[in-house]
C-alpha positions in Angstrom: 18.9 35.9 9.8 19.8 35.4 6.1 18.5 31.7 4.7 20.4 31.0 1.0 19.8 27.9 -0.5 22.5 26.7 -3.0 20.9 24.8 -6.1 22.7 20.9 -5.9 25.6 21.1 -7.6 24.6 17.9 -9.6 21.6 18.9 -10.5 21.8 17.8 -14.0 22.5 14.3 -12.7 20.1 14.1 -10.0 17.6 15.8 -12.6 18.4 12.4 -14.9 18.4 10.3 -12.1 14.7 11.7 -10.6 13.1 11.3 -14.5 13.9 8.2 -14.9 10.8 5.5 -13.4 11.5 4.1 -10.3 10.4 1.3 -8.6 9.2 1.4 -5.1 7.7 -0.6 -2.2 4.5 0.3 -0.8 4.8 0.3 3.4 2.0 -1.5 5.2 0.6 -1.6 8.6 -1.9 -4.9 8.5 -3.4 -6.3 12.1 -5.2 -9.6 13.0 -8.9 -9.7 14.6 -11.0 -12.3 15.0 -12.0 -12.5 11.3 -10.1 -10.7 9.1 -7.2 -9.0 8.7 -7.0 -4.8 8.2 -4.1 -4.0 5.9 -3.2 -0.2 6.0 -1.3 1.8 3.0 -0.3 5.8 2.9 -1.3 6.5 -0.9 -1.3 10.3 -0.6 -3.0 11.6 -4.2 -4.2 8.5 -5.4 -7.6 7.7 -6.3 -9.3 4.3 -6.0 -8.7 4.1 -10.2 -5.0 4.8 -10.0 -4.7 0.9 -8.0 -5.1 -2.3 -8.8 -5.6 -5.3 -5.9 -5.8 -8.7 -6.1 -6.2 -11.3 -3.7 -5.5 -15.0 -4.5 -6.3 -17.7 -2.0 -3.7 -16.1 0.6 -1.6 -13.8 -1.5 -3.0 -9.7 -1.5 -1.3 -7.8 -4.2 -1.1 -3.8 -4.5 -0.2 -2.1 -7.7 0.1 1.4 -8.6 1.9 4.3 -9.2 2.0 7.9 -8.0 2.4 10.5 -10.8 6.1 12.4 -11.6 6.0 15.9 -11.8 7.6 17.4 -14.2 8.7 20.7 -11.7 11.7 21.7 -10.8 12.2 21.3 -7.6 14.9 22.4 -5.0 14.1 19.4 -2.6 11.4 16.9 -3.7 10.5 13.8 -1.4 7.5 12.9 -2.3 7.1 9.5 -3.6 7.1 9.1 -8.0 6.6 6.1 -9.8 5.4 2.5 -9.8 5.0 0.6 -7.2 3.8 -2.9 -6.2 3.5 -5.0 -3.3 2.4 -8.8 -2.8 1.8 -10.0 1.0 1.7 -13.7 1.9 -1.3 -13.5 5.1 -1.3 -16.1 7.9 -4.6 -17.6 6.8 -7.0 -18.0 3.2 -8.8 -14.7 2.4 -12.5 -14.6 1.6 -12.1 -13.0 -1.7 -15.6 -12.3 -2.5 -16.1 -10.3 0.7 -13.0 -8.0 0.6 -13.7 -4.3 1.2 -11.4 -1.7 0.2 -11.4 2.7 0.8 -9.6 5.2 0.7 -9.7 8.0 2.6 -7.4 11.0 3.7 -4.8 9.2 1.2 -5.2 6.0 3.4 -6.1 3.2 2.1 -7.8 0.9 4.2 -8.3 -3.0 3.3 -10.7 -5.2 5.2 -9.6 -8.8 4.2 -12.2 -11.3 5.8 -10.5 -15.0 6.5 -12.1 -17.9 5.0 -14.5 -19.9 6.8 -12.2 -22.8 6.5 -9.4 -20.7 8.8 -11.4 -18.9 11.1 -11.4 -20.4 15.0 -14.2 -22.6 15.7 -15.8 -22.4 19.3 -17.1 -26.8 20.1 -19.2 -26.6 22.8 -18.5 -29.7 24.4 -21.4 -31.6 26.6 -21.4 -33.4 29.7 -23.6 -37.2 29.9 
């Protein structure tokens, strides 16, 4: 079996098109547990330099951007350029006490609630 791959024939266009900085959205996973939420972002390549979070009251923003490669490439789908992302949570984040890693080109946020919105138990008493 013979494979022959065929250069794009608008190669000097997509070549153009690819160089130019693009602006992306960064896909999340996030879940709820009792106190805090777990945000989850595929950064493949990036370091913890390369982003920039902030967390505001109940707003997380993600910035970053992954790094263009200057090969040619006969198909090329990994992700090049800026990107940012800004998430509205449920409940107030605990700023202070917010944990990020990365790891295997995860990263991983731990956003703790604030006291003020996590679930109080009342114990309630009988007379």
């Amino acid at each position: 079996m013979t494979l022959y791959v065929q250069p794009y024939p608008f190669r000097r266009m997509a070549r153009r098109h690819y160089q130019q900085p693009q602006q992306r959205s960064l896909n999340v996973n996030v879940r709820e547990e009792d106190e805090s939420y777990i945000l989850s972002a595929l950064v493949p390549g990036l370091k913890a330099d390369d982003l920039k979070i902030q967390v505001l009251e109940n707003v997380v923003s993600i910035e970053g951007e992954f790094k263009a490669d200057e090969t040619e490439f006969l198909l090329n789908e990994l992700p090049q350029g800026f990107f940012q992302r800004t998430l509205r949570m449920p409940a107030a984040i605990d700023a202070e006490k917010v944990e990020a890693k990365i790891s295997d080109g995860i990263l991983t946020l731990t956003l703790p609630k604030a006291e003020s919105a996590r679930p109080r138990k009342i114990k309630v008493t009988v007379r």
